[in-house]
matplotlib code that plots the C-alpha trace (Angstrom):
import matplotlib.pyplot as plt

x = [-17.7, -17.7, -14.3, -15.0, -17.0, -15.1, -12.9, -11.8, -9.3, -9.0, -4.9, -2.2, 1.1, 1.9, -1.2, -3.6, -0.6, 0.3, -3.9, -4.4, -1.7, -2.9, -6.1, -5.0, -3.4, -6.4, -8.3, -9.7, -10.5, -12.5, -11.5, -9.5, -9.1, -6.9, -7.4, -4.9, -4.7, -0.8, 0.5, 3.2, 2.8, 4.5, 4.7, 7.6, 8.5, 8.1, 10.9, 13.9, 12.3, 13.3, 17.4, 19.1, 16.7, 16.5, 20.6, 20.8, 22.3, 19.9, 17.6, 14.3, 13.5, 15.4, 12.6, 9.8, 7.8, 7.5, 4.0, 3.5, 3.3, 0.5, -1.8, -4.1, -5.1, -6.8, -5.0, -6.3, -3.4, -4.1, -7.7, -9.4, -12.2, -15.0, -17.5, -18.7, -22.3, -23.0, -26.1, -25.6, -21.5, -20.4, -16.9, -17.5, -14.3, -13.7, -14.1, -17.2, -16.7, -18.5, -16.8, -19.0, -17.8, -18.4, -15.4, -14.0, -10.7, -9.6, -6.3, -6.0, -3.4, -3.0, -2.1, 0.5, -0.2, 0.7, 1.1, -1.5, 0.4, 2.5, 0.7, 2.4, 5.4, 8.2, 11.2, 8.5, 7.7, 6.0, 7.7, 5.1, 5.3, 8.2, 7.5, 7.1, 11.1, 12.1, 10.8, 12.6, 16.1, 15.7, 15.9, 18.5, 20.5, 22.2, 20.5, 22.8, 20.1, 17.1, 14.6, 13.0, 9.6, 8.7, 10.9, 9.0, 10.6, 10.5, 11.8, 14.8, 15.5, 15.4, 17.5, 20.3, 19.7, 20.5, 23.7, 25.1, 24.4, 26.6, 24.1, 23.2, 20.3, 18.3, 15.1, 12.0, 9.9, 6.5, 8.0, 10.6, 12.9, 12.8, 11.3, 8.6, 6.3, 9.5, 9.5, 12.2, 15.2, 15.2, 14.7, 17.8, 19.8, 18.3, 18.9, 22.1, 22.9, 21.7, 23.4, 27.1, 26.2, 25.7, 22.0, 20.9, 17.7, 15.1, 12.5, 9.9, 8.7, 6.6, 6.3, 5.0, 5.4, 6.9, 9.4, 10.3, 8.0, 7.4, 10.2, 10.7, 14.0, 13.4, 10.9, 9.6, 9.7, 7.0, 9.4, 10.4, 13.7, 13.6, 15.7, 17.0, 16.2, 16.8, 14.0, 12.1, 10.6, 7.1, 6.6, 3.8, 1.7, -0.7, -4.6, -5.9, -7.7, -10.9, -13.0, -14.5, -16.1, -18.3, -21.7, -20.9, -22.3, -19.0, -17.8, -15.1, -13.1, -9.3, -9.6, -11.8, -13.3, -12.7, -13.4, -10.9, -10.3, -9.8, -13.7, -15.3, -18.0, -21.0, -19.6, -21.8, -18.6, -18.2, -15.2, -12.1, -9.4, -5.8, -2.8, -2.7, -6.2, -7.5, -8.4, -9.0, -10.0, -6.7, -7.2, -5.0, -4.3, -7.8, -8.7, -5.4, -4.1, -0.7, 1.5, 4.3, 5.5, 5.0, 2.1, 0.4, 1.8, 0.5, -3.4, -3.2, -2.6, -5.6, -7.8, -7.3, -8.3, -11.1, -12.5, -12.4, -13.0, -15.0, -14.3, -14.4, -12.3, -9.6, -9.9, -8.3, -5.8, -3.7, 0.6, 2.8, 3.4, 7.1, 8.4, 12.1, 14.1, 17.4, 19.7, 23.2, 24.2, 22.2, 19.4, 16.6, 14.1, 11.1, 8.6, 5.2, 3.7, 4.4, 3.8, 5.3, 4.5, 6.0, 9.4, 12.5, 15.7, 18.6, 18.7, 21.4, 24.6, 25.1, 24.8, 28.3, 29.2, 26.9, 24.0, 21.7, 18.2, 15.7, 13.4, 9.6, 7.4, 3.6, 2.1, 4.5, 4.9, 6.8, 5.0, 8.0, 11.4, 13.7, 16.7, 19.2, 22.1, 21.5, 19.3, 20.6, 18.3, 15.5, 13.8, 14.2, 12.6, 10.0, 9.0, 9.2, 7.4, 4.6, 5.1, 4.0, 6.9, 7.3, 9.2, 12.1, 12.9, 15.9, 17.8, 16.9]
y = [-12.1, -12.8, -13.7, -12.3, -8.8, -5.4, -4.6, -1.3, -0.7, 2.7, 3.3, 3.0, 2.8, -0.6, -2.4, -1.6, -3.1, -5.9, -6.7, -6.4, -8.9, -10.9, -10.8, -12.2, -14.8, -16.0, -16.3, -13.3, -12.4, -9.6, -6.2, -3.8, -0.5, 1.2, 4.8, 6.4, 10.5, 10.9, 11.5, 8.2, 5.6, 2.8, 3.7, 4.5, 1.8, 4.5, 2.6, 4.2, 7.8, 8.7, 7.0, 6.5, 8.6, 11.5, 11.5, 10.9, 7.5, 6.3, 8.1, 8.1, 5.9, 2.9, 3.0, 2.2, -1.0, -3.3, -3.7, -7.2, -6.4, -8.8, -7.0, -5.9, -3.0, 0.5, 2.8, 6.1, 8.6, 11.8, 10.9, 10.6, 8.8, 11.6, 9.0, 5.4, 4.4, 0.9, 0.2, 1.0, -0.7, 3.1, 4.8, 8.5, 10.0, 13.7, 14.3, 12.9, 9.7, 7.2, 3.7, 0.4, -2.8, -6.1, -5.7, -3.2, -2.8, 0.2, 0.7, 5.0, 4.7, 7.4, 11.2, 12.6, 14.9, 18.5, 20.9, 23.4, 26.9, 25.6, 25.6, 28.2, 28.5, 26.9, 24.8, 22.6, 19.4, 16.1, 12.8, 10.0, 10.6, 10.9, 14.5, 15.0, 13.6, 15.8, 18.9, 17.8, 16.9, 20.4, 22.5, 20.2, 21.8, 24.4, 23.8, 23.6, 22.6, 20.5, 20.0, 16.8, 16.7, 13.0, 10.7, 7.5, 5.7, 8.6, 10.8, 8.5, 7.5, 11.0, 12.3, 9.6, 10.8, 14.5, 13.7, 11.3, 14.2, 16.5, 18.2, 19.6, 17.4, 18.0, 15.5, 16.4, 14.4, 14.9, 11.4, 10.3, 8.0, 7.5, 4.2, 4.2, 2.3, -0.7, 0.0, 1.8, -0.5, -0.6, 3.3, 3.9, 2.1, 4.1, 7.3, 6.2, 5.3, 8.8, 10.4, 9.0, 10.1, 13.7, 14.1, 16.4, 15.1, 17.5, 14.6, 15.5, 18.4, 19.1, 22.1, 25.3, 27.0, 28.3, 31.0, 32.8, 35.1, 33.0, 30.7, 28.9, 29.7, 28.0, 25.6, 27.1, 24.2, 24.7, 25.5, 28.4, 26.9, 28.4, 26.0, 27.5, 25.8, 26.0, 23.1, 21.0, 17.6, 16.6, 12.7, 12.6, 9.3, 9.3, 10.0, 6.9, 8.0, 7.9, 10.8, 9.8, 6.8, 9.0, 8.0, 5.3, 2.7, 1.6, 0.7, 3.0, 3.6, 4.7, 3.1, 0.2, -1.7, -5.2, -9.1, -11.0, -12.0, -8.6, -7.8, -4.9, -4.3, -3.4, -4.1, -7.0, -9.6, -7.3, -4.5, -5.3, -2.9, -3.5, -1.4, 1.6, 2.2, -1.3, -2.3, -5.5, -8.2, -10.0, -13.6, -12.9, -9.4, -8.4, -4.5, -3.7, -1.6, -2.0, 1.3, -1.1, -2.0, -6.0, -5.8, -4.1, -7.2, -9.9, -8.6, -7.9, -11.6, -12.5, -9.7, -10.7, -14.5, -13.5, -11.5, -14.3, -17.4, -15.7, -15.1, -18.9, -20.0, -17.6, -17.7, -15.8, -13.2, -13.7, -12.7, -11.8, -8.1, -7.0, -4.0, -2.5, 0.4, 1.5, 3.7, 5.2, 1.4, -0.4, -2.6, -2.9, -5.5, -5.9, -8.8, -9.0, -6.7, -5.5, -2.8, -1.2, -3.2, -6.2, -8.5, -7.3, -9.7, -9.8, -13.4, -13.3, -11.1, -7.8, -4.3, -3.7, -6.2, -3.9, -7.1, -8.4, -10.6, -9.2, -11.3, -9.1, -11.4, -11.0, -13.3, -16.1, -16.3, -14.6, -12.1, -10.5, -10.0, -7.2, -7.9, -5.0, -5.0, -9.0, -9.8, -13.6, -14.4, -12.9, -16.2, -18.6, -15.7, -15.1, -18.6, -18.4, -15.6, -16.8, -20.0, -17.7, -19.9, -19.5, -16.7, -15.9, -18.4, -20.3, -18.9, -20.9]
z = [-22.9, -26.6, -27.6, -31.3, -30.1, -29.1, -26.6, -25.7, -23.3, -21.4, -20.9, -23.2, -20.4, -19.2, -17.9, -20.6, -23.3, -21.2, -21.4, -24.6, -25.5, -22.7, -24.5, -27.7, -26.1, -24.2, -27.5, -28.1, -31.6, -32.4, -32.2, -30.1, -29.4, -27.2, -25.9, -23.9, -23.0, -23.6, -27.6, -26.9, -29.0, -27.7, -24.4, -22.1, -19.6, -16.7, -14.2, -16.2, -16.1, -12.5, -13.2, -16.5, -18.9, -16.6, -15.8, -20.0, -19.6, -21.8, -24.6, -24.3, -27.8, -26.3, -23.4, -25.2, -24.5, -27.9, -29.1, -30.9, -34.8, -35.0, -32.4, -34.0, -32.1, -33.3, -31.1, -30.3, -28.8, -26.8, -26.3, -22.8, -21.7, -20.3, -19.3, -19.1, -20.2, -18.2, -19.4, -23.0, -23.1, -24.4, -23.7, -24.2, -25.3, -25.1, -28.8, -28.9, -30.0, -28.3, -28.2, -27.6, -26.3, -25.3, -22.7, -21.2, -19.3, -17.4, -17.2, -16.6, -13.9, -11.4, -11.1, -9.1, -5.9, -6.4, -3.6, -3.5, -4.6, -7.0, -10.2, -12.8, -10.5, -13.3, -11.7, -9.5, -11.2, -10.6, -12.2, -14.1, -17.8, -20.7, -20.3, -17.0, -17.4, -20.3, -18.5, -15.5, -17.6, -18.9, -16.1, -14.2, -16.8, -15.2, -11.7, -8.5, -5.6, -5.8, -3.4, -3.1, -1.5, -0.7, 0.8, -0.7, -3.6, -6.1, -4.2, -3.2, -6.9, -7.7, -5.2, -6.3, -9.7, -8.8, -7.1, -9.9, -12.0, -9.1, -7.7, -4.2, -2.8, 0.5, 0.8, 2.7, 4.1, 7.3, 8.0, 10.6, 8.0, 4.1, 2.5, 5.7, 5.0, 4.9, 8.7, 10.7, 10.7, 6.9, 7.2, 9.2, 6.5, 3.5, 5.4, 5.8, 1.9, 0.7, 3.7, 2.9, -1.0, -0.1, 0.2, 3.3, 4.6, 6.7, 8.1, 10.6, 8.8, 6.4, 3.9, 4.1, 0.8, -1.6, -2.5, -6.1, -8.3, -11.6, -10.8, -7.7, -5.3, -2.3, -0.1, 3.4, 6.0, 8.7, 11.0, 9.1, 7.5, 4.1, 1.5, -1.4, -4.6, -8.2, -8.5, -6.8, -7.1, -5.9, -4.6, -2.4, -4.0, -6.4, -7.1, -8.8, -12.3, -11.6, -12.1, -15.8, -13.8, -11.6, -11.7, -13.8, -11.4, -11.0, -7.3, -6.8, -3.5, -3.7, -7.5, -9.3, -6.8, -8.1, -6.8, -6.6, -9.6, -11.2, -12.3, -11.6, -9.1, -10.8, -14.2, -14.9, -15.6, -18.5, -17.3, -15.8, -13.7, -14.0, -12.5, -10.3, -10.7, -9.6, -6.2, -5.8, -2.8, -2.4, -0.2, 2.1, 2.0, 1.8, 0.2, -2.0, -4.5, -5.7, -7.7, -9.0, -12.3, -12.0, -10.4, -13.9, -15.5, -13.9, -12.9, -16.4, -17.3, -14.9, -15.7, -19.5, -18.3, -16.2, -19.3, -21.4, -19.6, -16.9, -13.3, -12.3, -14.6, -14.0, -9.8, -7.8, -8.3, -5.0, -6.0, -3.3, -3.9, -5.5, -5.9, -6.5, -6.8, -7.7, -5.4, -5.9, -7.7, -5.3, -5.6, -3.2, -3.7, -1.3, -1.3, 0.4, 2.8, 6.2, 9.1, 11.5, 14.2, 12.4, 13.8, 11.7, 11.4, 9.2, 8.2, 5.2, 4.8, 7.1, 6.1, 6.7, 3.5, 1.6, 0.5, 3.2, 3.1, 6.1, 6.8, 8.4, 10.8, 12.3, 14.2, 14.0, 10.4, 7.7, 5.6, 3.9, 2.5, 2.0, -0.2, -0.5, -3.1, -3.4, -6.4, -6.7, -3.0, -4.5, -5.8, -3.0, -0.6, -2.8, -2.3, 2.1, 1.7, -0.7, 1.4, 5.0, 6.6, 10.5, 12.0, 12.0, 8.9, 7.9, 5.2, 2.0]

ax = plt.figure().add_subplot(projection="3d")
ax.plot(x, y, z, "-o")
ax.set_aspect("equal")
plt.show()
């Protein structure tokens, strides 16, 4: 890619301003333009949205991410991309405008799920913008029960928002444990945390609809357990944003499908994916897309270098996935990736002190680290994980 022609990146959250400063630091000169479809400009960091902005802790204008003063980026707010023009290097944009590059970087994120039924009915909501947060904030206001639907890591940061904020929580979930995809041990002691704070959980069942005329007043479990509700929160995953990309001649699968060193399939060297949208082929891991906040940073960094330098020059992109979340005052911290299937052993501290290290293992070796309510073990077990030490491993 020319270093001095146009850029335009597609996403204006996290990723796509972490790329574009990225960009400028690997010697890009020419211009930028930035499109994204909410009216925010700078972004939110979205991390605070589901604990201190939505209990009011903090106010939303100290959330903001800073944007460089010497950026020099055209920014186009509450614009969306309609379409992508390969062969011509056009972004169609739904006024009309059509935007030419010389690289292209899509950062459009992903969507929540919504249950079917629930469109129009107020006191349901969905948490992934500043908005999405306000609306939410709004009708907590005077609320007695919420209803969480998810027990994944919105859902649980949610559900220790509602009960700071002293109300009655009940969390449901088709799943047997919260947090499940950290395996069943780990489960057990999440249950347990939002179980000693208050929060009634219904797992093992899924929902079955809704109750209220114009507002919602309850969830109907499939077992025909109706739970009253003055509002509820939806976090089932996410849709990666894909659908402008259509018949782009873009590879897409679950997201950007992306070598392994960020480039898009099909994009001719010339378009880059970065964030929640972005699959990529990870070394070890193989097919992956990641939804967490430090993962947009660093693919962002390499997708930035692969741009510029080219895909040789900037290798691989091979971290060892991160991700954390904050529960009733405690921190969990997980590192790498692991199944359900996988060895599980407390290697550091006990639960009963209230700050343990677990160590997971397949195969022999160590493929991740769960650090709960210790944030000081985090580095050296990021290393024994990025390391794929034997199993169980030595505490560092």
């Amino acid at each position: 890619m020319d270093r001095h022609g146009p850029v335009v990146i597609v996403g204006a959250s996290l990723a796509g301003l972490r790329t574009a400063q990225a960009l400028r630091r690997e010697g890009h000169e020419g211009p930028l333009t930035i499109v994204g479809d909410e009216a925010h400009w700078p972004p939110f960091d979205r991390p605070p949205l589901s604990k201190q902005v939505l209990v009011g802790s903090l106010e939303p204008e100290r959330v903001r991410l800073r944007v460089p003063e010497d950026l020099g980026a055209d920014v186009r707010t509450g614009r969306r991309a309609v379409g992508l023009d390969l062969a011509a290097r056009a972004v169609l944009l739904d006024d009309g405008e059509r935007l030419t590059y010389g690289g292209l970087v899509v950062a459009t994120g992903a969507t929540p799920r919504r249950i079917p039924g629930t469109e129009g009915l107020a006191g349901v909501h969905v948490l992934r913008t500043i908005d999405d947060c306000l609306a939410l904030r709004s009708d907590l206001d005077g609320a007695t029960r919420v209803v969480v639907v998810g027990g994944g890591f919105i859902g649980c940061e949610v559900a220790s928002s509602c009960r700071t904020l002293g109300l009655e929580v009940t969390i449901v979930d088709l799943l047997p444990l919260p947090l499940a995809p950290l395996g069943s041990r780990a489960g057990e002691v999440v249950r347990t945390l939002h179980e000693d704070h208050g929060v009634e959980l219904r797992l093992g069942t899924g929902v079955a609809g809704f109750e209220g005329d114009g507002s919602v007043t309850g969830v109907r479990l499939a077992d025909g357990t109706i739970l009253d509700a003055d509002v509820v929160v939806v976090g089932i995953g996410v849709i990666p944003n894909t659908g402008w990309l259509e018949g782009s001649g873009l590879q897409l699968q679950d997201g950007v499908v992306c070598d392994d060193s960020c480039l898009a399939l099909g994009g001719d060297g010339r378009v880059a994916a970065v964030g929640d949208v972005a699959r990529w082929e990870h070394p070890r891991l193989g097919s992956i897309r990641i939804e967490h906040w430090t993962n947009a940073g660093e693919q962002a960094a390499h997708a930035a270098k692969a741009l510029v330098h080219g895909a040789e020059s900037a290798g691989a992109f091979e971290p060892v996935p991160y991700f954390w979340s904050d529960q009733f005052g405690k921190k969990l911290q997980f590192l790498g990736t692991c199944g359900e299937d996988d060895d599980f052993e407390i290697v550091e501290g006990s639960v009963e002190e209230g700050r343990w290290v677990a160590a997971y293992g397949r195969d022999g070796v160590t493929v991740a680290a769960l650090c709960v309510g210790w944030p000081a073990r985090l580095a050296p077990w990021q290393a024994l994980v990025a390391e794929r030490v034997a199993f169980p491993p030595p505490a560092p």
